[in-house]
C-alpha positions in Angstrom: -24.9 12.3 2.5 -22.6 13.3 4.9 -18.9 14.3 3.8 -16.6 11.8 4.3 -13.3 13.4 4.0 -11.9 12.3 7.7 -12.6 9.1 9.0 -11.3 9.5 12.2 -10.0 12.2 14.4 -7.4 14.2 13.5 -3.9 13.3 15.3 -0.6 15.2 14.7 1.9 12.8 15.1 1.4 8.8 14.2 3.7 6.1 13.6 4.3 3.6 10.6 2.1 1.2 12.3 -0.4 3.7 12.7 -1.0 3.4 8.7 0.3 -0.3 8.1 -2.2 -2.3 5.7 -2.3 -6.0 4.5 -4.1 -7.1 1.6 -4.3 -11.0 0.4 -5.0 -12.1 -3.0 -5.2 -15.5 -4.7 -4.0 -15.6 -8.2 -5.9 -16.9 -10.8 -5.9 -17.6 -14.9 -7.3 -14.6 -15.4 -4.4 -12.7 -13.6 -1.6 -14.3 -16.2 0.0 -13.0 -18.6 1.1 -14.8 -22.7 4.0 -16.3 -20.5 1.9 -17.8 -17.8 2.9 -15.6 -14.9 0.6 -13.3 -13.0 0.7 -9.8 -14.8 2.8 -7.3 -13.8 0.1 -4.6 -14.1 -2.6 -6.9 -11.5 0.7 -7.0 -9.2 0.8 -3.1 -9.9 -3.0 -2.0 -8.8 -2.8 -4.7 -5.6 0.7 -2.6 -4.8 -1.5 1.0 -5.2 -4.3 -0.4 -3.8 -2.3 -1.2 -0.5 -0.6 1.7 -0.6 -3.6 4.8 -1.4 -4.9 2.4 1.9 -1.7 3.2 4.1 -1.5 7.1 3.1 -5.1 7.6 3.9 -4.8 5.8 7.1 -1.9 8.5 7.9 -3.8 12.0 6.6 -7.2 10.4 8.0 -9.1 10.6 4.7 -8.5 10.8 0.9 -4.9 10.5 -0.9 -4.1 10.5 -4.4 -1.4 8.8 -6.2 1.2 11.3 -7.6 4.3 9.3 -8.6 5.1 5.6 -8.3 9.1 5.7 -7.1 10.5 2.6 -7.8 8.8 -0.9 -8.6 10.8 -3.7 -8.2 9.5 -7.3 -9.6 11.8 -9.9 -8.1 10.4 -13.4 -8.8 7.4 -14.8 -11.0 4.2 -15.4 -9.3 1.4 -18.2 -10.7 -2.0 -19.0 -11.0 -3.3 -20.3 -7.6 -0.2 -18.4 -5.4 -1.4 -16.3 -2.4 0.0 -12.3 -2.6 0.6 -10.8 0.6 0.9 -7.0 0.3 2.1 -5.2 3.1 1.8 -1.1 3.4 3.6 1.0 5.5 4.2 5.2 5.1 8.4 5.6 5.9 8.0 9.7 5.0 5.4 12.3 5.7 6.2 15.6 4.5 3.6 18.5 4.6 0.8 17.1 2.4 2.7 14.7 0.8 3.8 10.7 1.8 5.8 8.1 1.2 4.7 4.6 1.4 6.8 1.6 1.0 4.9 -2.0 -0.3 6.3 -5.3 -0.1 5.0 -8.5 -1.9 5.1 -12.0 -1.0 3.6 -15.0 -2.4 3.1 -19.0 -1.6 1.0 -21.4 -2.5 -3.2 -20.3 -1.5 -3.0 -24.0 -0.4 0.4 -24.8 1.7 1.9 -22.9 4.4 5.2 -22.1 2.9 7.5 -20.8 1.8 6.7 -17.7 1.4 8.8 -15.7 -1.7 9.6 -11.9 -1.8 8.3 -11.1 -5.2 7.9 -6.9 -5.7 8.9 -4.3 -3.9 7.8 -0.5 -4.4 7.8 2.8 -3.0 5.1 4.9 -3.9 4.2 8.7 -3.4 0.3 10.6 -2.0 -0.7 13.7 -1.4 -3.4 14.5 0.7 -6.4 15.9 -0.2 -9.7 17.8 0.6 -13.2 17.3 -0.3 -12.7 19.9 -3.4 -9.2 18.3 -4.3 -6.9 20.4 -2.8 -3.5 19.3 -1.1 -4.2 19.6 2.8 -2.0 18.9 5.6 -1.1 15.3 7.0 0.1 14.3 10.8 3.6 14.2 11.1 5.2 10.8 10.9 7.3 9.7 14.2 9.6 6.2 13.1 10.8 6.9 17.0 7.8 5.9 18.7 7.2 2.3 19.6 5.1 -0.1 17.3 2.0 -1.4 18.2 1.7 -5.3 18.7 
């Protein structure tokens, strides 16, 4: 099988857009916790999953976790709400990145309102086919988005 490492060619400078990712989820029973809320460790892995999506966009292959930052859980989310988790890197240092997450939920079956419910900021480091730390494009917050 052919290494996979890099999906893409190599840049040396991208943007936050460059690495945005969002992820949807519906809810369900089995997502709740003793108090009938969605768990706080589902809400977790959709907020790493998002994010180990956004740093490997930016370093063009494989990123590990190495530190979650700061996770924030502002509201309760329920059985049958819609998560919308959106990824974005806000630092790039030489192997290492940033990525901030938000979370926002409504109803699977309604079109609003839509509720800020978690926030986090999570750190990746880059790394090679044999698991060593390699180097990641620079990140430019200067250059315009992409519609």
């Amino acid at each position: 099988m052919a290494d996979r490492t890099v999906t893409s060619p190599a840049r040396t400078t991208k943007t936050p857009d460059d690495s945005r990712v969002a992820l949807a989820h519906i809810m369900s029973d089995h997502d709740t916790n003793l108090y009938g809320t969605i768990h706080g460790g589902v809400m977790m892995k959709l907020i790493d999953d998002a994010a180990a999506a956004a740093a490997g966009r930016h370093a063009d292959g494989p990123a590990v976790t190495v530190s979650v930052d700061r996770m924030t859980f502002l509201a309760p989310v329920r059985a049958g709400d819609l998560l919308s988790v959106e990824a974005a890197l806000e630092r790039a240092g030489r192997t290492s990145m940033t990525v901030g997450v938000r979370v926002t939920a409504e109803r699977w079956n309604s079109s609003g309102p839509t509720t800020e419910v978690a926030t986090g900021l999570l750190t990746f480091v880059a790394i090679d086919a044999e698991g060593t730390p390699r180097t990641v494009p620079t990140l430019d917050a200067a250059l315009p988005d992409r519609a």
